[in-house]
C-alpha positions in Angstrom: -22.9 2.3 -40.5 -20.2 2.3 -43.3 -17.5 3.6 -41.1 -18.5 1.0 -39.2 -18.4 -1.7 -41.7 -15.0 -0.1 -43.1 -13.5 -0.4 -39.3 -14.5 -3.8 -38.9 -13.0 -5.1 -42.5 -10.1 -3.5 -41.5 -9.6 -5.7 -38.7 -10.5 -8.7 -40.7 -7.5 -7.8 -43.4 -5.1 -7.4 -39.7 -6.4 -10.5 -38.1 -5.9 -12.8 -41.6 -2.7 -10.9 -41.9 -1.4 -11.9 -38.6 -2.7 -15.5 -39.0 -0.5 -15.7 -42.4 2.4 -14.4 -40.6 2.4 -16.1 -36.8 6.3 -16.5 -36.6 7.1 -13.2 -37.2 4.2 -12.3 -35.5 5.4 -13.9 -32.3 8.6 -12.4 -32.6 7.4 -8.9 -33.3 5.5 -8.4 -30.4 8.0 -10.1 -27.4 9.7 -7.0 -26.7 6.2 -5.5 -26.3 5.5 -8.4 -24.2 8.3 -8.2 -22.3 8.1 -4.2 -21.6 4.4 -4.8 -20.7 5.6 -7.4 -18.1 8.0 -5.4 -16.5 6.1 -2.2 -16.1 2.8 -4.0 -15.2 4.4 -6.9 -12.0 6.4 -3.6 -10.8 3.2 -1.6 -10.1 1.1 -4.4 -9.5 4.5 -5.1 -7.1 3.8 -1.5 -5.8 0.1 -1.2 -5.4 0.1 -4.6 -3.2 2.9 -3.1 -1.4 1.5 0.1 -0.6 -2.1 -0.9 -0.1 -0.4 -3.7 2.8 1.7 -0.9 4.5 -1.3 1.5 4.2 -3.8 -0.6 6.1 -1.1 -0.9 8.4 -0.3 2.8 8.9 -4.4 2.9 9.0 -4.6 0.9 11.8 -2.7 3.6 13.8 -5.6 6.2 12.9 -5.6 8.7 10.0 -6.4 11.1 12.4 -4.2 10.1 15.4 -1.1 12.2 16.8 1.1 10.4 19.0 3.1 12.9 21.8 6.2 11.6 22.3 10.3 12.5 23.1 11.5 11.4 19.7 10.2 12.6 16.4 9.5 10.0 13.6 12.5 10.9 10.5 13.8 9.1 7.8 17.3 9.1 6.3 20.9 9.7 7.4 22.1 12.8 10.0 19.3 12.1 12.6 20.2 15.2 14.6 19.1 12.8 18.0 21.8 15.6 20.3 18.9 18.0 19.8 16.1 15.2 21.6 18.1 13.5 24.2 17.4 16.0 26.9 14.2 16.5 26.1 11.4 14.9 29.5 9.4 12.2 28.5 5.9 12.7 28.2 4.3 12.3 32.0 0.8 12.2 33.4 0.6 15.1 34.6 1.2 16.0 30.7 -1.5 13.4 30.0 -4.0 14.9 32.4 -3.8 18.8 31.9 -4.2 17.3 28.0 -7.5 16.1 29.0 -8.7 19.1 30.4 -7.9 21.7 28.0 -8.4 19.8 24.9 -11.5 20.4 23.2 -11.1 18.5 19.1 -10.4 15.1 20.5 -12.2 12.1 20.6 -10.1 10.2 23.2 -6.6 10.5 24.7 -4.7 8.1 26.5 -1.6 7.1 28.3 0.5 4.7 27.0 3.3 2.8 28.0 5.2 -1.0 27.0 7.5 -3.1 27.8 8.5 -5.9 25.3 9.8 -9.5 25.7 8.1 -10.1 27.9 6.4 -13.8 29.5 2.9 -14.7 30.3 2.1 -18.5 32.4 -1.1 -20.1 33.0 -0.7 -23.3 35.1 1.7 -25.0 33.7 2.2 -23.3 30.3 3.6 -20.3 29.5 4.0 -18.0 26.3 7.1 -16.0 25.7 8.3 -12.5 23.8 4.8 -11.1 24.5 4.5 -7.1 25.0 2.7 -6.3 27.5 1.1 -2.8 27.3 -0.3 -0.1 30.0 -2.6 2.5 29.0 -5.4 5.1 30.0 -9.3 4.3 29.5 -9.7 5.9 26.4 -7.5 3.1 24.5 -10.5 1.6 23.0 -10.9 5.2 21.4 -8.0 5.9 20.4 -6.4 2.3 19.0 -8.4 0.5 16.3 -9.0 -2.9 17.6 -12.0 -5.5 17.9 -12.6 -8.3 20.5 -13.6 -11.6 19.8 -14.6 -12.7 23.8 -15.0 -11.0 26.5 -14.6 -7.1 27.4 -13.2 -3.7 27.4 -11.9 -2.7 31.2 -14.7 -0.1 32.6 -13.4 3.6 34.1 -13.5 1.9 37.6 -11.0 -1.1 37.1 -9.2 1.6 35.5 -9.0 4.3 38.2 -8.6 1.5 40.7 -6.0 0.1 39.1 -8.0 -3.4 38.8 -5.6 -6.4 38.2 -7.4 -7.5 34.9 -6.1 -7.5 31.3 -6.8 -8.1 27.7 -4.7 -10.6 25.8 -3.8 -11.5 22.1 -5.5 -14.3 20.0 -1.9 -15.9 19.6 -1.8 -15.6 23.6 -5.2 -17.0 24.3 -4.4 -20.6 21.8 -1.4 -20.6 23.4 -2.5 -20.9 27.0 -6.1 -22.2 27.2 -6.4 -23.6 23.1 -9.6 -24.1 22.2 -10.9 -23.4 26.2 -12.0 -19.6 26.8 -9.7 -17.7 28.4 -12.3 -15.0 29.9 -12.7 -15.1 33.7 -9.1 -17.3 34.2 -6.1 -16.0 36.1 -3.2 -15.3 34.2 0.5 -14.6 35.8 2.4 -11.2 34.1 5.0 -8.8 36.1 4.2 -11.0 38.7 1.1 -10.7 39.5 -2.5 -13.1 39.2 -4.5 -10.7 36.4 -8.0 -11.9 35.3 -8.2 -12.1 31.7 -11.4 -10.0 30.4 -11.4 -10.2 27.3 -9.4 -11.3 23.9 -8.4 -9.2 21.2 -9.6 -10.7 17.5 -6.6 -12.4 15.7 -5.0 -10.0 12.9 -2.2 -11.7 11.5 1.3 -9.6 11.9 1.4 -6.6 9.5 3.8 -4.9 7.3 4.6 -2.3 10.6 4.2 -5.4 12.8 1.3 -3.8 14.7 -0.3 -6.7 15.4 -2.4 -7.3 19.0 -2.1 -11.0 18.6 1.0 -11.4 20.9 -0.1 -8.3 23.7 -1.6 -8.1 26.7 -3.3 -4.9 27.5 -3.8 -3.7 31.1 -5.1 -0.4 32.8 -2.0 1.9 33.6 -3.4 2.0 37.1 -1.9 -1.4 37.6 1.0 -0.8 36.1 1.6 2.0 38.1 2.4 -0.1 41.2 4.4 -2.3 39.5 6.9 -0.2 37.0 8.0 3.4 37.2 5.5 4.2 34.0 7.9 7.6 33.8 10.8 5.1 32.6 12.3 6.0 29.0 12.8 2.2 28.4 8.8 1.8 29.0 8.4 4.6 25.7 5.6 6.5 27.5 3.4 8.3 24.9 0.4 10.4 25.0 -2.2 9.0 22.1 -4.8 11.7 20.4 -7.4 10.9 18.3 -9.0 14.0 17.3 -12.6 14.5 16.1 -14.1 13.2 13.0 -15.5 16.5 11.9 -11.9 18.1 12.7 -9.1 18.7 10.2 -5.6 16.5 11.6 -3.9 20.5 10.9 -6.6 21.9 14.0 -6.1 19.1 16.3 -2.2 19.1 16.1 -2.3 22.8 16.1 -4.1 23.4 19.0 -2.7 20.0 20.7 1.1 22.0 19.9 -0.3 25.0 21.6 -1.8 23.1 24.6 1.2 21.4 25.5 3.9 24.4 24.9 1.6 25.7 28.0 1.6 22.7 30.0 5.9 22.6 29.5 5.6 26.9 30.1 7.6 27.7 26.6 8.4 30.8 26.0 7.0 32.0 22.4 11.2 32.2 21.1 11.9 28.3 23.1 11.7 25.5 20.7 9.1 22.6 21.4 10.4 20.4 24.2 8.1 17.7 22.8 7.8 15.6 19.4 3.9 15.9 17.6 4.5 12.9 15.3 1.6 11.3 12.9 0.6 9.1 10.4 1.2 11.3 7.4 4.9 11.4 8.3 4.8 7.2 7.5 2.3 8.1 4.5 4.8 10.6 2.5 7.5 8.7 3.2 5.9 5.7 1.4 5.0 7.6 -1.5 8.5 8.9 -2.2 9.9 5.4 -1.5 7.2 3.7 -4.4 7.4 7.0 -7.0 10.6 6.0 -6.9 10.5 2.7 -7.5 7.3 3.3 -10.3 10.4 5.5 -11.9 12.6 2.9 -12.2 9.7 0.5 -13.7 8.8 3.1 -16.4 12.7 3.2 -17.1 13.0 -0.5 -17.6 9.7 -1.4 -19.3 10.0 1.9 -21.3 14.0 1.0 -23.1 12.1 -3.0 -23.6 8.7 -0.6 -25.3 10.8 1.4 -27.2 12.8 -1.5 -28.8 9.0 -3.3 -29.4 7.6 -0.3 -31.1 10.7 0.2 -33.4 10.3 -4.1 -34.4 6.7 -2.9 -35.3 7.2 -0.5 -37.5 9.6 -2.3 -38.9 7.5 -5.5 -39.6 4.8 -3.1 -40.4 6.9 -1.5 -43.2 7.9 -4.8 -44.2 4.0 -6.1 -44.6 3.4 -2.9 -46.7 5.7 -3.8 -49.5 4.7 -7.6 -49.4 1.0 -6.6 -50.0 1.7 -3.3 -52.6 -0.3 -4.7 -55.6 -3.5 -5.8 -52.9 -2.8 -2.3 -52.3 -3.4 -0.8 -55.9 -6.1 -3.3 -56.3 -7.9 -2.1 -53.3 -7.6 1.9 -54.3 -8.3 0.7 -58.2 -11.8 -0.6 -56.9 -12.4 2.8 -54.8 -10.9 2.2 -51.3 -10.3 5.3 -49.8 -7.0 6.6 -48.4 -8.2 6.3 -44.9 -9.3 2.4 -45.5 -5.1 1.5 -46.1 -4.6 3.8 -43.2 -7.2 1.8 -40.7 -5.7 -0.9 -42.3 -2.6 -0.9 -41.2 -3.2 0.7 -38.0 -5.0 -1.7 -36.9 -2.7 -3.9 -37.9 -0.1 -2.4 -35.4 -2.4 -2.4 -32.9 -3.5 -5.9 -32.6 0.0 -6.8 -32.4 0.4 -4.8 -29.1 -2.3 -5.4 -27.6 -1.6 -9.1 -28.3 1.9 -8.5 -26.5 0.2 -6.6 -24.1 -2.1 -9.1 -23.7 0.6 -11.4 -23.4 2.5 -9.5 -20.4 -0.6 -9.4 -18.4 -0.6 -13.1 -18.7 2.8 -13.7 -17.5 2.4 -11.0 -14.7 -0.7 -13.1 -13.4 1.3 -16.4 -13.4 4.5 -14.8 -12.0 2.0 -13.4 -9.2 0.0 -17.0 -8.5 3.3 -18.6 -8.3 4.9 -15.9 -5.8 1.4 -16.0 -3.5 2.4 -20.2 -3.6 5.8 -20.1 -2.6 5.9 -16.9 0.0 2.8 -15.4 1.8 3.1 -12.3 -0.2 0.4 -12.6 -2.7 0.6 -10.1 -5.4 -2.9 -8.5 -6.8 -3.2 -7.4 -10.6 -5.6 -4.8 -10.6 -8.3 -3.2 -13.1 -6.3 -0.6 -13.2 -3.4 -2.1 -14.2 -4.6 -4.2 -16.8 -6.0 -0.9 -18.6 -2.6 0.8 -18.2 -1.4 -2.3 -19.8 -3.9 -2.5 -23.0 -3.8 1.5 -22.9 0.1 1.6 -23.3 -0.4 -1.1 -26.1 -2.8 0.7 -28.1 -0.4 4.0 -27.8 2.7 2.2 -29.0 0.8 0.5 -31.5 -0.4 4.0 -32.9 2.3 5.4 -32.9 4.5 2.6 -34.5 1.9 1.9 -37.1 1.1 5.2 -37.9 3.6 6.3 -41.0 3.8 3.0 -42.1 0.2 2.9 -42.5 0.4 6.7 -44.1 3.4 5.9 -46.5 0.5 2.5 -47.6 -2.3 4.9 -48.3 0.1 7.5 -50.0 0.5 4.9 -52.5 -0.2 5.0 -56.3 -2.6 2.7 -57.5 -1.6 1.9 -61.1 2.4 1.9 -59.3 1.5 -0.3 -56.7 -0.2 -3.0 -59.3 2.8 -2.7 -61.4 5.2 -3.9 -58.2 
């Protein structure tokens, strides 16, 4: 209880000490402030970021490989003389896959074709992508319908001339009428709209369904060569929950170097690419910019803890003699050293405290003026108190020691 009581009078002697002192006070702690600031909007910059482009790369399935000609790379020197003459991935890849694969969930056949337009009546929509795939696209593709259906195997395998459109697509054509059971005119050709994708909103990857139409690749078949490289066939596999991404892409490597008959010395003929490519890539491109946070905040934190222990040194020799009073009436060495600690560290955390603020404002005034609405996070508030409470340690610290160090019957003298 009396370390107790001596912690909390030490906080009393900063807080009256601050209050006594609120001009230098203020300008003490701005570069704290300011450091605080800067560290604190760049990761809440990059958290908001990353989360955004993550739920997007999510979409696509964590544990999704896509089978295609060109692999997914980043950078300069894209070797693309090594992939030209590579086939494009065919059905009769897409059907041997779906014989011999045993640690998937659903794999499908994909193709699209982009700019495309859509009429109803009168109206029309434009720059819609119209997409072809296999039955298992409900299994393999993340996606949720707000009317209507999924196409059945039979529609499929017939080739059916039915299709499922985009929320944007549907308010476009028939606004607040439904769309499901009308006659809609794409490739031309009448398609019956059965159902209507649920409106997303375009993401960072601009993934969204709102502005597709779906249709079984049956259909398309008799309408576009589905083998064409401008239609970028792919083969989608999801593989099983209960199955490591490593097995399925291993095995789904080893199942297609059989289908293309490679020889164990040939090089794949084929391109496995995968979610974690995008993931890794985003965490080099935000560690990188974290860096360059820590860099700029850090010089602005450094300068603040220098004016700290500066001030601090400065309120040790205005308050000497209360110091030799205090240690002449029994205060302890480690009472000055709280003292003055704490001191140190109400000032940071004030200009911590500070920082946070002007992140939040900076970030409610962004979210008003753009769409990009910037979230300050638990965890960033914490990083922001915690640095404050470190710097205010450490910058307090010998001051504080040099206090208690003092000599009573010296210290009333001065």
């Amino acid at each position: 209880m009396i370390i107790f009581r001596l912690i909390g009078e030490s906080f009393r002697f900063a807080l009256d000490a601050l209050r006594q002192n609120k001009l230098r006070t203020m300008l003490s702690l701005l570069a704290i402030t300011i450091g605080i600031f800067v560290i604190i909007f760049v990761f809440s910059g990059v958290d908001t970021f990353r989360g955004k482009l993550q739920a997007s790369v999510d979409k696509l399935g964590s544990n999704t490989i896509y089978v295609q000609k060109w692999p997914w790379s980043f950078g300069d020197n894209y070797p693309w003389w090594k992939y030209v003459n590579r086939p494009e991935p065919s059905i009769r890849d897409f059907q041997s896959l779906k014989e011999r694969m045993g640690n998937a969930d659903g794999i499908t056949f994909e193709i699209s074709t982009g700019n495309r337009t859509i009429k109803y009546r009168s109206g029309s929509v434009e720059g819609i992508n119209i997409s072809a795939a296999s039955q298992d696209f409900n299994k393999t593709w993340n996606f949720e319908l707000q009317a209507g259906r999924y196409f059945t195997e039979n529609e499929n395998n017939n080739g059916t001339p039915v299709c499922l459109i985009g929320a944007e697509i549907a308010e476009g054509l028939f606004g607040s009428d439904d769309p499901v059971g009308k006659q809609v005119q794409i490739l031309g050709r009448r398609v019956t709209v059965i159902g209507v994708f649920i409106k997303e909103g375009e993401d960072m990857l601009g993934t969204s369904l709102d502005k597709s139409v779906n249709v079984p690749i049956n259909f398309a078949k008799g309408i576009l060569d589905i083998q064409n490289e401008r239609y970028n066939p792919q083969i989608t596999v999801r593989g099983s929950e209960n199955v490591s991404l490593e097995e399925v892409e291993s095995e789904l490597r080893g199942v297609m170097r059989s289908i293309h008959r490679l020889r164990p010395n040939q090089e794949d003929d084929f391109a496995l690419n995968k979610t974690t490519i995008l993931s890794n890539q985003l965490d080099k491109m935000f560690d990188v910019v974290k860096l360059a946070g820590w860099v700029i905040g850090g010089f602005s934190i450094l300068v603040g803890g220098f004016s700290i222990a500066n001030i601090m040194f400065v309120s040790v020799k205005e308050r000497t003699n209360i110091i030799g009073i205090q240690k002449s009436l029994g205060a302890k060495r480690y009472f000055i050293l709280l003292q003055f600690i704490f001191e140190a560290i109400l000032l940071c955390i004030l200009g911590g405290l500070l920082g946070l603020l002007l992140v939040y404002l900076l970030a409610l005034a962004i979210g008003a003026i753009t769409d990009f609405h910037i979230i300050l996070g638990l965890n960033n508030i914490t990083l922001g108190i915690g640095i404050s409470v470190i710097i205010g340690t450490i910058s307090g610290f010998w001051p504080a020691y040099s206090a208690s160090r003092l000599d009573p019957v010296e210290a009333i003298r001065s």
